[in-house]
N, C-alpha and C positions, 0 to 999 in steps of 0.2 A: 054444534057449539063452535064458537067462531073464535080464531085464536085472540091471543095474550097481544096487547102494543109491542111489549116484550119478543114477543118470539116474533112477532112480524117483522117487529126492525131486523132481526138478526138471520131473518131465514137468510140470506144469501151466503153468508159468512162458512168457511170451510170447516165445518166440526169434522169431519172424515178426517183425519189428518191422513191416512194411508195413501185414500186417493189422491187427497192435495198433493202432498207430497210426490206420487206419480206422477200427474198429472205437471208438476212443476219438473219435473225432470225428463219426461219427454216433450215438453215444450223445449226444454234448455236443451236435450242433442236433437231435435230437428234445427229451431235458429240456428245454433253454433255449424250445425252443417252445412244449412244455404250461406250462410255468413260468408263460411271457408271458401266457398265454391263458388261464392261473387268474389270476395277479394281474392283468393291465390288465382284464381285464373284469370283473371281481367289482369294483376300485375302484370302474369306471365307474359299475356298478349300483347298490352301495352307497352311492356319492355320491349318486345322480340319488335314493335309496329316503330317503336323510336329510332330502332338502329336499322329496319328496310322498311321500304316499301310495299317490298317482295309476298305475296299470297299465302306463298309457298311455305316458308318458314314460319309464318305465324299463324298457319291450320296446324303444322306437326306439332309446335310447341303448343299451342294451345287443350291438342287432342292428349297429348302425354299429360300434360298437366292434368286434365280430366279424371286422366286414367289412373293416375298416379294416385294422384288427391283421393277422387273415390273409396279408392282399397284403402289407401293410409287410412282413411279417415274410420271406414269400417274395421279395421283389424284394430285401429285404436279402441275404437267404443267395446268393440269386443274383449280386447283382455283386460280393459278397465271395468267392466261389468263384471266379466266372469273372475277377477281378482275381488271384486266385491261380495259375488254371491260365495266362492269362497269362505272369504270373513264371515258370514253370515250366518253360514252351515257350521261352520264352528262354533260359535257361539251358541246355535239352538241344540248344537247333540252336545255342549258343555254344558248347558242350561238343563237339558233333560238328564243327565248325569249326576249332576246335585241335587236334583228333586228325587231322583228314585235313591242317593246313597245317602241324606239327608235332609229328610224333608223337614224338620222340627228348624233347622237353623234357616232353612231357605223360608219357611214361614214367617220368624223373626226379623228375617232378612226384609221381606216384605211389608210388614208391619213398621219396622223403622223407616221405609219410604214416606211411607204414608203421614208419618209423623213427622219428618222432616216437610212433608208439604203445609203444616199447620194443624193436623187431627189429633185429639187425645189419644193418650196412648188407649183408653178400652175400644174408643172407636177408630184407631188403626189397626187393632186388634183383630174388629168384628169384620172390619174390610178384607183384609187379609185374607181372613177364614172363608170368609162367602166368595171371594172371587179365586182361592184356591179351589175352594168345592164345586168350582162351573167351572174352572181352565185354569190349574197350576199353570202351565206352560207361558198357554197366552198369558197370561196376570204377570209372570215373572219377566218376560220377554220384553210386554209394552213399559211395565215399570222402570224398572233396570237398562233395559237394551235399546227402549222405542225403538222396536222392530218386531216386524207381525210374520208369524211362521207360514202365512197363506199366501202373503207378498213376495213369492220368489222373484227372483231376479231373472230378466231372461237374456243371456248374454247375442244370440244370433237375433232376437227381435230387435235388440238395440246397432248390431251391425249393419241391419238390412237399412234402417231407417237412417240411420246417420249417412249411410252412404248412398242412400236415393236421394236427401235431403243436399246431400252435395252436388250431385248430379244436375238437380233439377235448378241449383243456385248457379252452379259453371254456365248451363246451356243461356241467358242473358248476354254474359261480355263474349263468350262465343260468335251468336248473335251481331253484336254490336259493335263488335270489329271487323267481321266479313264480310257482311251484307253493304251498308255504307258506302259513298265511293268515297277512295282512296285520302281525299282531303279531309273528309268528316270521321274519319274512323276513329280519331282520337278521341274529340272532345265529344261526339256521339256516345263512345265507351265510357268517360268521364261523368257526362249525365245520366244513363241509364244505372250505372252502378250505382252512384249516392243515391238515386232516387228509389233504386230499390234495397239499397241498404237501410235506407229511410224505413220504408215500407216493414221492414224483418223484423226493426229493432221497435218501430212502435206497435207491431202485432205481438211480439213476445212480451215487450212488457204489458198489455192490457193484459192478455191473455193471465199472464202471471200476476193480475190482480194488483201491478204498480204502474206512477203514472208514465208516462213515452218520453217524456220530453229530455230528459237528461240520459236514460238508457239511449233515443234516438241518436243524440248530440255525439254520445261517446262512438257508437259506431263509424258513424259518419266522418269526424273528424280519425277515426283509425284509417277507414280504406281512402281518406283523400291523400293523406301519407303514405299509405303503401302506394297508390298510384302514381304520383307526384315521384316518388325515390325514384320506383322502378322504371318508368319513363325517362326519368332525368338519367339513368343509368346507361340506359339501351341507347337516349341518344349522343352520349359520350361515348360511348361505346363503336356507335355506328361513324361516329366522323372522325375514332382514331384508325378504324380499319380502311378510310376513306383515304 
């Protein structure tokens, strides 16, 4: 039997919300991490390339920056993750604590959700009871909390990736300030980064199911200002030491 117009229009559409949901948040710390890892380190280089010429100083600053960024970046996602999962754990062993010292109000409880969604009360009633009878927990959880007891949180999967995701953004203006000869190095730096800034911001937003053009816009016009300061910086900087 061949489906409904109905459900065909809609097969694409994210009913999972869990996985969406995932799904939309490990898209957002991989971007944010290539992101970080084109802009902070192209700054770095660009600034340190304004004030010398010198190879020399704009492989260490650039390598620090790397290095730095990197760990920042993962030590970040990790006690932002594991402060989430955290929260999380709390709330499921509070959640399981009211259903085993009062299950009669925690049913109510859920029965009144249901009726604030628009359902009479005998059939918020009946909801209640049948999705209590196959998963107090989960029923109380997704109602209440939208959060699934199965969807843990994983805080070192989220530091590895946020910090490869930077790594793998750095190695570009790395790239495109040292390879270059010495006259191209800038404005080589300058295009490779917007255009792969370009590139990040309108994968993430397809990716996340919105259109590119204004997510693209907003990136873009960010790392042409961080580039643009930190250069103008580096080259004040190099002709007061001058």
């Amino acid at each position: 039997m061949s489906d409904s117009p109905a459900i065909s229009l809609h097969r694409e559409e994210p009913h999972d919300r869990g996985a969406f949901t995932d799904r939309v948040n490990r898209i957002r710390a991989g971007v944010l991490g290539a992101n970080d890892g084109i802009v902070s380190v192209a700054a770095v280089v660009v600034g340190v390339a304004g004030a010398t010429s010198d190879t020399q100083p704009i492989l260490a600053a650039g390598l620090a920056a790397v290095i730095g960024g990197a760990i920042s970046m993962a030590l970040g996602e990790y006690v932002s993750v594991s402060s989430a999962r955290d929260s999380q754990s709390a709330l499921i062993a509070k959640e399981k604590r009211e259903l085993a010292e009062q299950p009669e109000e925690e049913l109510a409880e859920l029965a009144a959700i249901y009726r604030g969604k628009g359902l009479t009360e005998a059939t918020a009633l009946r909801v209640a009871e049948e999705l209590t009878a196959h998963d107090a927990l989960g029923a109380h959880l997704e109602a209440e909390l939208h959060i699934d007891e199965h969807e843990v949180l994983k805080p070192w999967q989220a530091a590895r990736a946020s910090g490869l995701a930077f790594l793998l953004g750095a190695v570009l203006p790395m790239l495109a300030i040292l390879l270059p000869p010495e006259g191209l190095r800038i404005p080589i730096t300058f295009a490779a980064v917007l255009v792969a800034l370009g590139v990040t911001g309108a994968i993430g937003a397809r990716l996340g199911d919105s259109h590119w053009v204004r997510p693209t816009i907003r990136v873009l016009v960010g790392g042409a200002i961080a580039l643009a300061v930190t250069f103008a910086a580096g080259a004040l900087l190099g002709a007061a030491v001058q």
